[in-house]
PLY file of the C-alpha trace (Angstrom):
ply
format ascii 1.0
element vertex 377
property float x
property float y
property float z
element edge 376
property int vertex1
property int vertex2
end_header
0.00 0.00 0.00
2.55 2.72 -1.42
0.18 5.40 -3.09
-3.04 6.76 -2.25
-5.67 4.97 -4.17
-9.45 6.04 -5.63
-12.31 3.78 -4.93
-13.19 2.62 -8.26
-16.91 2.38 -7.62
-17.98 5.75 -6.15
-21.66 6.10 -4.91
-24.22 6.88 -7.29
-24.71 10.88 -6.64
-28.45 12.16 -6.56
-30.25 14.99 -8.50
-29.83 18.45 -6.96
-32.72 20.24 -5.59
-33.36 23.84 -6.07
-30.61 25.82 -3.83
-31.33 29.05 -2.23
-27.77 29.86 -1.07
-25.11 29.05 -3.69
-21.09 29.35 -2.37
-18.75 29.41 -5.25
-15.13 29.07 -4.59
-15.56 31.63 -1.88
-12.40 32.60 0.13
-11.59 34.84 3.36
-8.59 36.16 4.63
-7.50 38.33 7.43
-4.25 40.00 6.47
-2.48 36.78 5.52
-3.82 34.51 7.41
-6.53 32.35 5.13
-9.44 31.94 7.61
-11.52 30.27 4.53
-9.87 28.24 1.99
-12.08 28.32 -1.83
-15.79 26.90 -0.79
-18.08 26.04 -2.97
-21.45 23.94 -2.05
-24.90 24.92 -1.97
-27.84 25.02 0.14
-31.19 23.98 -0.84
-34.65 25.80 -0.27
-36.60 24.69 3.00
-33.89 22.88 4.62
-32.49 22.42 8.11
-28.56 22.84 7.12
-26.00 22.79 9.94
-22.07 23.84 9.32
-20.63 21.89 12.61
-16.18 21.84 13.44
-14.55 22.20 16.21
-13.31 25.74 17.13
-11.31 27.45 14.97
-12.00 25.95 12.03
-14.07 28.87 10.30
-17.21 28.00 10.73
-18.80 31.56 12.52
-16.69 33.38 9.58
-18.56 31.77 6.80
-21.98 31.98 8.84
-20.78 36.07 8.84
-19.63 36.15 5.31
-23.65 34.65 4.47
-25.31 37.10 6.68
-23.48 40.04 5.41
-21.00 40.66 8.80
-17.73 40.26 6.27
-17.14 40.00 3.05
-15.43 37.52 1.09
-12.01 38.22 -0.13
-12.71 36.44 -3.28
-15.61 33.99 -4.99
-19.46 34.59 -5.20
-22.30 34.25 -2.88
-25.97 33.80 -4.22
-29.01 34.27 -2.29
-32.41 33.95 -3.86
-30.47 34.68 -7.49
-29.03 37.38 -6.38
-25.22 37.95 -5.91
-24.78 39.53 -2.55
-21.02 41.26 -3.61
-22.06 44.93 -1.63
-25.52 44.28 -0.64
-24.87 45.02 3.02
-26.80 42.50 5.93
-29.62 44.27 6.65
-31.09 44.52 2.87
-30.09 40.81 2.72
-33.34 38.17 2.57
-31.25 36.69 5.78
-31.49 37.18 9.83
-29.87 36.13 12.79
-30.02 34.89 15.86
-26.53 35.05 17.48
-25.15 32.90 20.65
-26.21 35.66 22.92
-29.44 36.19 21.81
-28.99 39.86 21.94
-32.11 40.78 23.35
-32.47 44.89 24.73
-32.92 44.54 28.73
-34.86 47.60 28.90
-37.84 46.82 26.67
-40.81 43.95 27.39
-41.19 40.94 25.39
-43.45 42.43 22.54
-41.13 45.83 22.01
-38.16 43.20 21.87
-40.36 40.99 19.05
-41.81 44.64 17.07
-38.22 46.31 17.36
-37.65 44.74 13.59
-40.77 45.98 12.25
-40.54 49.12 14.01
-37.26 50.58 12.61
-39.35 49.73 9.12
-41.92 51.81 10.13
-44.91 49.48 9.73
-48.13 50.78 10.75
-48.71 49.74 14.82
-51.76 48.10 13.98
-49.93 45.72 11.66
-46.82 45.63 14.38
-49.43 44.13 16.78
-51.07 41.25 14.84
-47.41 40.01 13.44
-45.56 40.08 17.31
-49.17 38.05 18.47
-48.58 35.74 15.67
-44.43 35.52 16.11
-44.91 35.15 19.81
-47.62 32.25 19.31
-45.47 30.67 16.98
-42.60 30.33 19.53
-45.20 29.17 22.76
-44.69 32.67 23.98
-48.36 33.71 23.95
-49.63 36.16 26.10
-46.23 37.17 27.20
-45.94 40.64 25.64
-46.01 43.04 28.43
-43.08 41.01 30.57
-40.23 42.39 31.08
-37.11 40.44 29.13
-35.00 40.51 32.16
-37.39 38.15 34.14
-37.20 35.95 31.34
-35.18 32.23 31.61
-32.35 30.95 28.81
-35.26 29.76 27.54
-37.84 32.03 27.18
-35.03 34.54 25.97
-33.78 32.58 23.12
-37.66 32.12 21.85
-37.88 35.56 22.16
-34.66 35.79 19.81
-36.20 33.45 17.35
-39.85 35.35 17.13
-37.69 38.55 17.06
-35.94 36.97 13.38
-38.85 35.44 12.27
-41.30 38.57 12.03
-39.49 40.18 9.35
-40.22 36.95 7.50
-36.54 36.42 6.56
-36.10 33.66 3.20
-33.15 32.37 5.18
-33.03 32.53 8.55
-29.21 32.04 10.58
-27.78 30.46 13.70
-25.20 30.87 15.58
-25.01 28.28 18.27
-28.53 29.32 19.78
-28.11 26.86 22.51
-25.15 26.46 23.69
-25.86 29.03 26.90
-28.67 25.92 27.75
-28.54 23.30 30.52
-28.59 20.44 28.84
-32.39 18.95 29.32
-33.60 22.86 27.91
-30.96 21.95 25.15
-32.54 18.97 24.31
-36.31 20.39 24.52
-35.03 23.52 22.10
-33.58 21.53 19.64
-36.87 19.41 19.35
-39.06 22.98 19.10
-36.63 24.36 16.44
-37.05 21.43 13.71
-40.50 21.47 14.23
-40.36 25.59 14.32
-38.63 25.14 11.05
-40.70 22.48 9.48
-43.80 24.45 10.26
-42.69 27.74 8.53
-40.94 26.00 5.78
-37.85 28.56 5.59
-33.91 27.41 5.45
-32.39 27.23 8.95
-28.44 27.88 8.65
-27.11 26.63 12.43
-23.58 26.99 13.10
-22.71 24.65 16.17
-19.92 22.56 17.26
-22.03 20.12 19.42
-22.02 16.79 16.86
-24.98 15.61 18.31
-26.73 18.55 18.44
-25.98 18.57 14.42
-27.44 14.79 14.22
-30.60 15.77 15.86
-31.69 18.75 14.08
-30.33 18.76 10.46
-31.01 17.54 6.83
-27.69 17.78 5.87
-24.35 18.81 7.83
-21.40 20.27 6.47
-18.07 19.21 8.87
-15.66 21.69 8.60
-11.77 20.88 8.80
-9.28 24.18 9.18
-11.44 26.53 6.78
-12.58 24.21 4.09
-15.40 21.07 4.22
-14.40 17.96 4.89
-17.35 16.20 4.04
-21.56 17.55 3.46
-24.15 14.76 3.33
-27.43 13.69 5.38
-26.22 13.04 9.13
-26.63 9.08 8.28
-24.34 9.33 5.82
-22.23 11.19 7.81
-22.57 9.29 10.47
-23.01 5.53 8.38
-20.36 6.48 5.89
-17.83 9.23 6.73
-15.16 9.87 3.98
-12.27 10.77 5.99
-10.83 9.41 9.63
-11.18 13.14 10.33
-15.09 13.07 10.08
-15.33 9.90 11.64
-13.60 10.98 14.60
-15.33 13.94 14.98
-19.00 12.71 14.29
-19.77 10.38 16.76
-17.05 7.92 18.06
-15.44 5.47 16.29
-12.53 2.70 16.93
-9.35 2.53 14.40
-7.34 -0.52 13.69
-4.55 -0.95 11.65
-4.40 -3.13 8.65
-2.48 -4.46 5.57
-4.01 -4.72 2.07
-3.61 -8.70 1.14
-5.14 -8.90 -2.42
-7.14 -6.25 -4.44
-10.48 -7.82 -5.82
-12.84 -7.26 -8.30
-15.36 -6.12 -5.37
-13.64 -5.21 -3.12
-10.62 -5.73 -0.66
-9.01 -8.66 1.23
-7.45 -7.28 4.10
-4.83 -8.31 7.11
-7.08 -5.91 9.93
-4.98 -5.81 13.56
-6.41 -8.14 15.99
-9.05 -9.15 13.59
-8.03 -11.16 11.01
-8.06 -12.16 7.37
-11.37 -10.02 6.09
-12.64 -8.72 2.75
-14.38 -5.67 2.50
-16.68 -4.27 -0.29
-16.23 -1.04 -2.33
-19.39 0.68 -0.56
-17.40 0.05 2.78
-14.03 2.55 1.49
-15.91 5.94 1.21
-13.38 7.69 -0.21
-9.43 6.62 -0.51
-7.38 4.70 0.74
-3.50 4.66 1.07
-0.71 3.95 3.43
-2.45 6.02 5.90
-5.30 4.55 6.37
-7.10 2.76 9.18
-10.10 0.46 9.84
-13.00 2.41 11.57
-15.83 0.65 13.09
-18.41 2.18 15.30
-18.54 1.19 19.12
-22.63 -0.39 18.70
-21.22 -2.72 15.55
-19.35 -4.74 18.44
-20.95 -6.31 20.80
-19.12 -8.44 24.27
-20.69 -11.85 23.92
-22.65 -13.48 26.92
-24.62 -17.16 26.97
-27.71 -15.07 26.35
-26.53 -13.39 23.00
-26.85 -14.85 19.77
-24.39 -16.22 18.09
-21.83 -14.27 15.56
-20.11 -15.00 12.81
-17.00 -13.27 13.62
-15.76 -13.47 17.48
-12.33 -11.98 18.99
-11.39 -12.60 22.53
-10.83 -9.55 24.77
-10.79 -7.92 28.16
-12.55 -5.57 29.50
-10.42 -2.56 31.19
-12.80 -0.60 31.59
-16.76 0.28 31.70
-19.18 3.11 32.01
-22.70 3.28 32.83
-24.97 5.61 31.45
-28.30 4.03 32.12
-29.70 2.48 29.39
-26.19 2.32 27.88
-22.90 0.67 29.05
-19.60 1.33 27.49
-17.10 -1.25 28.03
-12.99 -0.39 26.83
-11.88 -3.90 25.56
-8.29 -4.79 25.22
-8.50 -6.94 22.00
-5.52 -9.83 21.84
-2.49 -8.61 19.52
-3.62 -5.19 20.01
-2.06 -2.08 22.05
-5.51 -0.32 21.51
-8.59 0.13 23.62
-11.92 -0.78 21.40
-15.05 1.33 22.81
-18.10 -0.67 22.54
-21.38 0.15 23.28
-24.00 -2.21 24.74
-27.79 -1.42 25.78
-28.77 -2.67 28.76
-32.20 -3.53 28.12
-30.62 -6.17 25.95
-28.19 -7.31 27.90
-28.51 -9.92 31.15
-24.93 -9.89 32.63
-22.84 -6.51 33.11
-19.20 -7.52 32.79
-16.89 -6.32 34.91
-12.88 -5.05 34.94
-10.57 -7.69 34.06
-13.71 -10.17 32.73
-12.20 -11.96 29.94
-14.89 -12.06 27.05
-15.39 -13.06 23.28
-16.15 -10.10 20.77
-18.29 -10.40 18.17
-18.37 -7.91 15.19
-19.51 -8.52 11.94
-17.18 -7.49 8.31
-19.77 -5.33 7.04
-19.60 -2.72 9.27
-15.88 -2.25 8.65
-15.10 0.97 7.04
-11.68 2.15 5.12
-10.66 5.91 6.44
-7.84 7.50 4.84
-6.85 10.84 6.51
0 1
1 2
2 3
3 4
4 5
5 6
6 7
7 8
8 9
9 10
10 11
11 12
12 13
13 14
14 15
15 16
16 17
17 18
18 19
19 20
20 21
21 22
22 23
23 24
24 25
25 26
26 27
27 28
28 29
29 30
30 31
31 32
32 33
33 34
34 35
35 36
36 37
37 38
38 39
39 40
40 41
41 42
42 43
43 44
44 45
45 46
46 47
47 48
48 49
49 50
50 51
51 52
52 53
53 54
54 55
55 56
56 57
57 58
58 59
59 60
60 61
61 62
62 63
63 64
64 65
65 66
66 67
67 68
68 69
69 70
70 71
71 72
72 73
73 74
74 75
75 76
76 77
77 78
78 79
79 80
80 81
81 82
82 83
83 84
84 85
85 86
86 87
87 88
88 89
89 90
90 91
91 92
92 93
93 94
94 95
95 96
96 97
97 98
98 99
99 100
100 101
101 102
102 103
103 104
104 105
105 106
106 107
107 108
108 109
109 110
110 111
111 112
112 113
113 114
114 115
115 116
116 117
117 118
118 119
119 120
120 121
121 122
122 123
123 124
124 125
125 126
126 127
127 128
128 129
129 130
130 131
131 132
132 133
133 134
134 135
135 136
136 137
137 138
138 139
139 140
140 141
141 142
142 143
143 144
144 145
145 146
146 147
147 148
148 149
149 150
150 151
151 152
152 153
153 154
154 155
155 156
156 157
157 158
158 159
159 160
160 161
161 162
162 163
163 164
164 165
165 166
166 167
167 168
168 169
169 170
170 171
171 172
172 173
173 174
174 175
175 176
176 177
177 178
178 179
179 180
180 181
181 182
182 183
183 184
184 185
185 186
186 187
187 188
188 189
189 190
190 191
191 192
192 193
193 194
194 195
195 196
196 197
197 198
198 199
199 200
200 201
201 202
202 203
203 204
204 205
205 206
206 207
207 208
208 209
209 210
210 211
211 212
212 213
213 214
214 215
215 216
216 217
217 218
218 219
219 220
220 221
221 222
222 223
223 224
224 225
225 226
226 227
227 228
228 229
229 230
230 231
231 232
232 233
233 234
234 235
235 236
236 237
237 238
238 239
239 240
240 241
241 242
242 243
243 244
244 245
245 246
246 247
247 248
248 249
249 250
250 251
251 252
252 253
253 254
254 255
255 256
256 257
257 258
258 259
259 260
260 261
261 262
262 263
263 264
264 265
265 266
266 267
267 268
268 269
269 270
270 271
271 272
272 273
273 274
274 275
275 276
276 277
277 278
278 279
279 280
280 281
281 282
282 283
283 284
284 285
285 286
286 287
287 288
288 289
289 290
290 291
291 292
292 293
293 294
294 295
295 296
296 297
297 298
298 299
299 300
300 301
301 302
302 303
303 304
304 305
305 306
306 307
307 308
308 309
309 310
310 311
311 312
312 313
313 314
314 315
315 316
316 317
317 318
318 319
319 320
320 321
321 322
322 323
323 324
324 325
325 326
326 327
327 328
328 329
329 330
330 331
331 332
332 333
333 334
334 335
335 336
336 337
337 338
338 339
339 340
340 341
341 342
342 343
343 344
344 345
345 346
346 347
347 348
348 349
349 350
350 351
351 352
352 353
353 354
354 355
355 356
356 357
357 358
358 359
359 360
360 361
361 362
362 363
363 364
364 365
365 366
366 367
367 368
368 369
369 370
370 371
371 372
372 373
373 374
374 375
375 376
């Protein structure tokens, strides 16, 4: 394995939908440091899309270069058809909601919601109807008097929301909404945004670094890697088929074993995988590349530690367990596999299990070849 190689069978790629932001070969620098290497993807009408990466990466720059914060230092950026090179942010079809919510202490709920509508000077009758119908449409009702100082994390970021959405943006952005949450008003949020943004049928543009958070609430997820993307699909192929070790490490967790390439195959390869075995793997199972740099990835769920109870499986490896973490209805056992320095994670519920190993437990690993992925770098 001396040269990066192609996958000779790359998926079949689907029709594109009708986009209503379109990134060409967009780049941003500060001085001369490149912040955003050249971009180009687009993002379709209606959808939830989320750019997740870990910090630093660029993701808040692009989310300003869209909503009219910065401007590009070179490429195009479409909105509705219409090149946005000068059209400053607030004649943009585009609002935000930003990590802080922003909201004015000294006004009540409803001036907070009408302050939008008000600097367009839109008749107060009008202003009244459209902050009752933004505040309903958030769970707010009846709120418009309180003051937004005696309002919870909460309350304050559906105030944010309603606040965007009454100026009836075409694209409304996100920059990590929730992250000031505890983590059960986290979860409830995320649950009222998808369906806030299913029922109003506008593209949501969320800029987050949580991974799961991404999984939850988006049709598609673009993982950024050091100002460019790494990889943009749906978050099960993300999550089913990442292209890169990068993108498998960083959405969800996954386990990496070594391996040597023992005969290339018609459909597939027949590979030498540490601890493992003799294995062949299909075409659909090496996303991407593969070279001398790549590893076997397999997600902690796809093994399972083998009891009297279990069924069967085809494949077994013997193990012990080193270590193991309860999380209620999940346990998640560190196996040392034999002929390997590494820890494997693996995941078990409990409601199917009927014996919780223990440290130093010696045990039998079973893991099937088809959920064996090929990650180049």
């Amino acid at each position: 394995m001396n040269e990066l190689r192609s996958n000779p069978h790359p998926p079949n790629q689907e029709p594109k939908p009708s986009p209503i932001i379109e990134i060409n070969n967009l780049e941003k620098y500060y001085g001369a440091h490149q912040v955003l290497e050249p971009i180009q993807f687009a993002i379709n009408q209606g959808e939830f899309f989320t750019i997740v990466g870990p910090s630093g990466c660029g993701k808040t720059t692009l989310l300003r270069v869209i909503a009219g914060f910065e401007e590009p230092s070179s490429g195009t950026l479409i909105i509705d058809g219409q090149n946005m090179a000068g059209v400053t942010g607030n004649l943009r079809p585009t609002n935000m909601v930003f990590q802080s919510y922003a909201i004015f202490p000294h006004m009540t709920v409803g001036e907070n919601v009408a302050y939008g509508l008000e600097a367009r000077k839109v008749a107060k009758s009008v202003i009244k109807q459209e902050v009752n119908k933004a505040l309903a449409m958030v769970g707010l009702e009846g709120l418009n008097s309180r003051p937004s100082n005696a309002l919870s994390g909460g309350q304050k970021q559906r105030v944010a929301l309603a606040r965007a959405l009454i100026l009836k943006p075409k694209v409304l952005l996100l920059d990590e909404p929730l992250s000031a949450l505890d983590k059960k008003m986290r979860e409830q949020m995320q649950y009222e945004l998808r369906q806030l943004q299913r029922s109003v049928g506008i593209t949501f543009v969320l800029v987050t670094h949580d991974q799961e958070e991404a999984l939850t609430m988006s049709d598609r997820i673009a993982v950024m890697d050091i100002g460019n993307i790494a990889q943009l699909d749906t978050p099960e192929i993300l999550y089913n088929r990442p292209v890169s070790r990068y993108v498998a490490n960083f959405v969800g967790t996954m386990n990496f074993l070594d391996f040597k390439i023992i005969d290339e195959l018609n459909d597939g390869l027949e590979l030498e995988v540490e601890s493992l075995g003799r294995v062949k793997v299909d075409w659909d199972q090496i996303p991407r590349k593969y070279g001398p740099n790549s590893v076997i990835g397999m997600r902690p769920e796809r093994f399972t530690v083998l009891s009297d109870k279990h069924t069967p499986q085809s494949r077994t490896t013997r193990g012990t367990i080193v270590n193991n973490q309860y999380f209620g209805d999940m346990t998640y056992y560190d196996v040392m596999l034999e002929g390997s320095s590494k820890e494997l994670t693996i995941s078990m519920r409990n409601s199917d299990m009927n014996v919780q190993f223990t440290i130093g437990d010696q045990v039998d690993v079973g893991w099937d070849a088809a959920s064996l992925l090929v990650l180049d770098e």
